[in-house]
C-alpha atoms as one frame of an Amber mdcrd trajectory, in Angstrom:
protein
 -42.853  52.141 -28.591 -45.796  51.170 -30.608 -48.920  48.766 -30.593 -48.214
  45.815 -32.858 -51.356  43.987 -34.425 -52.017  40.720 -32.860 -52.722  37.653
 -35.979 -55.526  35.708 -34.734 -56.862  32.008 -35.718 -56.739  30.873 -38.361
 -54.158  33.050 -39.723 -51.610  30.482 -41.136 -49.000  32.911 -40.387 -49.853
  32.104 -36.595 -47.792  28.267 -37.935 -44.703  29.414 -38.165 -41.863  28.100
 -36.743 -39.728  30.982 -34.831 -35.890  31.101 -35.830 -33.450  31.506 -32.741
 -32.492  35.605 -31.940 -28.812  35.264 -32.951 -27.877  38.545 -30.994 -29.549
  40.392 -28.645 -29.188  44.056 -29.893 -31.384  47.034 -29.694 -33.259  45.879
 -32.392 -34.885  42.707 -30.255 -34.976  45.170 -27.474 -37.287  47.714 -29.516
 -39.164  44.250 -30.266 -39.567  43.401 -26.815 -40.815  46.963 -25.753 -43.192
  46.517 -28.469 -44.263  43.602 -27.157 -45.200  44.653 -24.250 -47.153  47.337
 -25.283 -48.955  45.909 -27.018 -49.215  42.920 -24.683 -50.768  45.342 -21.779
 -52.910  46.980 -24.254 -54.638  43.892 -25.443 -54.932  43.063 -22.588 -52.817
  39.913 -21.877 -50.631  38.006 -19.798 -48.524  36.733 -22.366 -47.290  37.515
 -25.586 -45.045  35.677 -28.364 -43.529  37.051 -31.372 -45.283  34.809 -33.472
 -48.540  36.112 -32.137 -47.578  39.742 -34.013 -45.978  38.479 -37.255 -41.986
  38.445 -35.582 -41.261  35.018 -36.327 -37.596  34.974 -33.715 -37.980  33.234
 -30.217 -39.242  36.058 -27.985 -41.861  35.958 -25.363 -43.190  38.670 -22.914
 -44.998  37.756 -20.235 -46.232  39.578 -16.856 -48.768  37.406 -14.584 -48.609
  40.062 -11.778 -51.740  41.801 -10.530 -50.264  45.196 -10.651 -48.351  44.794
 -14.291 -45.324  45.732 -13.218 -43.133  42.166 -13.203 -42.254  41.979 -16.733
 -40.288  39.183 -17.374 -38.397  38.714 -21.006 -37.683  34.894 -22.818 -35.335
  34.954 -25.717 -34.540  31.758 -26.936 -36.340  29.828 -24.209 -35.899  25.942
 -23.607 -38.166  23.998 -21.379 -37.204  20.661 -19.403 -40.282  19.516 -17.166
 -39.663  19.116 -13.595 -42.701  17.522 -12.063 -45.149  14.812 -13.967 -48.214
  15.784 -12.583 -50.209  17.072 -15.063 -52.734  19.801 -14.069 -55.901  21.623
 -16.151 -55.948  25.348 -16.582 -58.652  26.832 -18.561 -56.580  28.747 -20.952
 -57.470  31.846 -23.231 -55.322  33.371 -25.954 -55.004  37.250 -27.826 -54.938
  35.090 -30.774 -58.145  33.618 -30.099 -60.118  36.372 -28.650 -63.157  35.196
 -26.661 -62.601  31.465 -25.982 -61.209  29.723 -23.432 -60.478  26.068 -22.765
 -59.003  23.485 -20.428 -55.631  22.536 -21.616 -53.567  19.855 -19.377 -49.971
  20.870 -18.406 -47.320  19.818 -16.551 -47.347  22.019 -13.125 -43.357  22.460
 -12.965 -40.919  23.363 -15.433 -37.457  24.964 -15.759 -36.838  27.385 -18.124
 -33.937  28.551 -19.773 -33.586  31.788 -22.122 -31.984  34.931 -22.393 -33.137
  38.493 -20.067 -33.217  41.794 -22.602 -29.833  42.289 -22.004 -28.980  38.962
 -23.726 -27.967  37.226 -20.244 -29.032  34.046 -19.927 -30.798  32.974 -16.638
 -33.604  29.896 -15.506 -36.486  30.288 -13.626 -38.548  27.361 -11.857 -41.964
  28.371 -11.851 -45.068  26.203 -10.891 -48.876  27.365 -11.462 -50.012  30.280
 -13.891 -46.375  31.449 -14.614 -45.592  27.764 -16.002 -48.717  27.618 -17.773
 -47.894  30.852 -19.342 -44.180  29.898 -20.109 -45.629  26.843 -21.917 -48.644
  28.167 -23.585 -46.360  31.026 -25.132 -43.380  28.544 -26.201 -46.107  26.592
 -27.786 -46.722  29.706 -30.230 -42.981  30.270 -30.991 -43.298  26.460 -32.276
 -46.346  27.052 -34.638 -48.935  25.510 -32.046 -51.825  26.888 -30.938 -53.838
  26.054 -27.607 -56.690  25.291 -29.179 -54.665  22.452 -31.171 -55.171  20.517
 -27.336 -58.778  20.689 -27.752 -61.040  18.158 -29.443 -61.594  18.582 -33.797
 -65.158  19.492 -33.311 -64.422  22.343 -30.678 -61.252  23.665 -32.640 -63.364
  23.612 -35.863 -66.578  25.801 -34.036 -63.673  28.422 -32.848 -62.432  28.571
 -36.496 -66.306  29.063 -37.814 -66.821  31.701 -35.422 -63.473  33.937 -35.657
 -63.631  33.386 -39.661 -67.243  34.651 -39.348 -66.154  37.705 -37.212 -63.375
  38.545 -39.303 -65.872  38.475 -42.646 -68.049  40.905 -40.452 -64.919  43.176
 -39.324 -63.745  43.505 -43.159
Protein backbone atom coordinates (compact mmCIF):
# COMPACT_ATOMS: atom_id res chain seq x y z
CA UNK A 1 0.00 0.00 0.00
CA UNK A 2 1.10 3.53 -0.07
CA UNK A 3 0.06 7.14 1.14
CA UNK A 4 -1.39 9.05 -1.79
CA UNK A 5 -1.15 12.99 -1.63
CA UNK A 6 -4.40 14.58 -0.91
CA UNK A 7 -5.10 17.95 -3.69
CA UNK A 8 -6.48 20.58 -1.61
CA UNK A 9 -8.59 23.92 -2.56
CA UNK A 10 -8.21 25.47 -4.95
CA UNK A 11 -6.51 22.93 -6.93
CA UNK A 12 -8.63 22.91 -10.19
CA UNK A 13 -7.80 19.38 -10.51
CA UNK A 14 -10.13 18.93 -7.32
CA UNK A 15 -13.16 19.92 -10.57
CA UNK A 16 -13.03 17.08 -12.26
CA UNK A 17 -15.64 15.06 -13.19
CA UNK A 18 -14.90 11.18 -12.22
CA UNK A 19 -15.43 8.62 -15.20
CA UNK A 20 -17.38 5.34 -14.17
CA UNK A 21 -14.75 2.16 -13.03
CA UNK A 22 -15.59 -0.04 -16.06
CA UNK A 23 -14.20 -3.23 -14.24
CA UNK A 24 -13.40 -3.87 -10.97
CA UNK A 25 -9.91 -5.56 -11.17
CA UNK A 26 -6.95 -5.54 -8.94
CA UNK A 27 -5.97 -2.45 -10.20
CA UNK A 28 -9.14 -0.42 -8.46
CA UNK A 29 -8.53 -2.74 -5.62
CA UNK A 30 -4.75 -1.52 -5.15
CA UNK A 31 -6.63 2.01 -5.54
CA UNK A 32 -8.95 1.38 -2.89
CA UNK A 33 -6.23 0.04 -0.40
CA UNK A 34 -4.52 3.14 -1.20
CA UNK A 35 -7.23 4.95 -0.34
CA UNK A 36 -7.58 3.95 2.71
CA UNK A 37 -4.31 4.43 3.78
CA UNK A 38 -4.06 7.23 3.14
CA UNK A 39 -7.59 8.06 4.28
CA UNK A 40 -6.64 6.81 8.06
CA UNK A 41 -3.43 8.55 7.86
CA UNK A 42 -4.82 11.94 7.14
CA UNK A 43 -6.85 11.46 9.28
CA UNK A 44 -10.39 11.22 7.75
CA UNK A 45 -13.63 9.74 7.54
CA UNK A 46 -13.98 9.84 4.01
CA UNK A 47 -12.07 9.79 1.03
CA UNK A 48 -12.82 10.16 -2.90
CA UNK A 49 -10.62 9.50 -5.73
CA UNK A 50 -10.86 12.83 -6.90
CA UNK A 51 -9.52 14.07 -3.62
CA UNK A 52 -5.91 12.20 -4.66
CA UNK A 53 -5.76 12.94 -8.41
CA UNK A 54 -7.81 9.28 -9.49
CA UNK A 55 -10.43 10.82 -11.39
CA UNK A 56 -12.86 7.04 -11.56
CA UNK A 57 -15.93 6.85 -9.12
CA UNK A 58 -14.40 5.44 -5.92
CA UNK A 59 -15.04 6.42 -2.41
CA UNK A 60 -13.70 5.03 0.97
CA UNK A 61 -15.26 5.80 3.83
CA UNK A 62 -15.14 4.43 7.63
CA UNK A 63 -17.30 6.58 10.28
CA UNK A 64 -16.62 3.95 13.03
CA UNK A 65 -14.92 4.91 16.29
CA UNK A 66 -12.54 2.07 16.23
CA UNK A 67 -11.59 2.29 12.21
CA UNK A 68 -12.26 -0.91 11.51
CA UNK A 69 -15.80 -0.71 9.28
CA UNK A 70 -14.42 0.13 6.02
CA UNK A 71 -16.94 0.37 3.63
CA UNK A 72 -16.04 0.63 -0.38
CA UNK A 73 -18.42 2.81 -3.20
CA UNK A 74 -17.59 2.16 -6.78
CA UNK A 75 -19.80 3.72 -9.02
CA UNK A 76 -22.22 5.00 -6.39
CA UNK A 77 -25.80 6.46 -7.22
CA UNK A 78 -27.84 8.29 -4.70
CA UNK A 79 -31.83 8.52 -4.64
CA UNK A 80 -32.99 10.55 -1.43
CA UNK A 81 -35.30 8.87 0.83
CA UNK A 82 -36.48 11.38 3.37
CA UNK A 83 -36.99 15.40 2.63
CA UNK A 84 -36.01 16.65 5.75
CA UNK A 85 -33.12 18.47 5.37
CA UNK A 86 -30.67 18.56 8.33
CA UNK A 87 -27.21 20.82 9.09
CA UNK A 88 -23.96 19.08 9.77
CA UNK A 89 -20.96 21.14 10.24
CA UNK A 90 -18.80 19.53 7.70
CA UNK A 91 -14.87 19.49 7.31
CA UNK A 92 -12.89 18.15 4.37
CA UNK A 93 -8.89 16.63 3.78
CA UNK A 94 -9.16 18.89 0.91
CA UNK A 95 -9.76 21.81 2.92
CA UNK A 96 -7.68 21.28 5.92
CA UNK A 97 -8.75 23.39 8.91
CA UNK A 98 -12.28 24.65 8.12
CA UNK A 99 -15.39 23.49 8.79
CA UNK A 100 -18.91 24.59 7.90
CA UNK A 101 -22.62 23.89 8.13
CA UNK A 102 -23.78 22.32 4.99
CA UNK A 103 -27.69 21.27 4.78
CA UNK A 104 -28.42 17.64 3.68
CA UNK A 105 -30.99 15.45 3.26
CA UNK A 106 -30.93 12.96 6.48
CA UNK A 107 -31.83 9.66 4.37
CA UNK A 108 -30.56 8.33 1.29
CA UNK A 109 -30.11 5.01 -0.57
CA UNK A 110 -27.14 4.22 -2.10
CA UNK A 111 -26.21 2.08 -4.75
CA UNK A 112 -22.50 1.07 -5.90
CA UNK A 113 -20.28 -1.68 -6.21
CA UNK A 114 -18.24 -3.59 -2.81
CA UNK A 115 -14.25 -4.25 -3.83
CA UNK A 116 -15.15 -7.30 -5.23
CA UNK A 117 -17.22 -5.52 -7.93
CA UNK A 118 -20.69 -6.76 -6.32
CA UNK A 119 -23.12 -4.42 -6.29
CA UNK A 120 -25.13 -3.84 -3.03
CA UNK A 121 -27.38 -0.57 -1.33
CA UNK A 122 -27.17 0.65 1.91
CA UNK A 123 -29.83 3.03 3.69
CA UNK A 124 -28.01 5.08 5.97
CA UNK A 125 -29.34 8.17 7.96
CA UNK A 126 -26.99 10.66 10.07
CA UNK A 127 -23.07 10.96 9.65
CA UNK A 128 -22.82 7.89 7.27
CA UNK A 129 -25.33 9.78 4.77
CA UNK A 130 -23.64 12.92 5.21
CA UNK A 131 -20.46 11.24 4.39
CA UNK A 132 -21.94 9.24 1.37
CA UNK A 133 -23.07 12.65 0.03
CA UNK A 134 -20.27 14.89 0.87
CA UNK A 135 -17.84 12.29 -0.89
CA UNK A 136 -20.18 11.77 -4.12
CA UNK A 137 -20.16 15.48 -4.25
CA UNK A 138 -16.22 15.29 -4.93
CA UNK A 139 -16.47 12.47 -7.56
CA UNK A 140 -18.82 15.22 -9.36
CA UNK A 141 -16.24 18.15 -9.22
CA UNK A 142 -18.05 19.87 -6.13
CA UNK A 143 -16.64 20.89 -3.22
CA UNK A 144 -18.42 21.52 0.29
CA UNK A 145 -17.40 24.69 0.56
CA UNK A 146 -19.29 25.44 -2.90
CA UNK A 147 -22.65 25.30 -0.19
CA UNK A 148 -21.24 28.10 1.66
CA UNK A 149 -21.77 31.80 1.02
CA UNK A 150 -19.06 33.73 -1.87
CA UNK A 151 -17.52 35.75 0.84
CA UNK A 152 -16.76 32.66 3.18
CA UNK A 153 -15.62 30.36 0.16
CA UNK A 154 -13.41 33.26 -1.07
CA UNK A 155 -11.62 33.81 2.79
CA UNK A 156 -10.95 29.78 2.69
CA UNK A 157 -9.35 30.22 -0.79
CA UNK A 158 -7.14 33.41 0.61
CA UNK A 159 -6.07 31.47 3.44
CA UNK A 160 -5.12 27.87 1.89
CA UNK A 161 -3.49 29.87 -1.23
CA UNK A 162 -1.56 31.81 1.47
CA UNK A 163 -0.49 28.54 3.27
CA UNK A 164 0.44 26.84 0.26
CA UNK A 165 2.81 30.09 -0.84
CA UNK A 166 4.30 29.59 2.76
CA UNK A 167 4.65 25.60 2.38
CA UNK A 168 6.52 26.07 -1.15
Amino acid sequence: MALLPILEFPDPRLRNVAKPVEQVDDRIRQIVDDMFETMYEAPGIGLAATQVNVHEQIIVIDTSEDKDEPLVFINPKIEILDETLFDYEEGCLSVPGFYEEVTRPQHVRVTALNREGNSFTLEPEGLLAVCIQHEVDHLKGKLFVDYVSNIKRQRIRKKLEKQHRADA
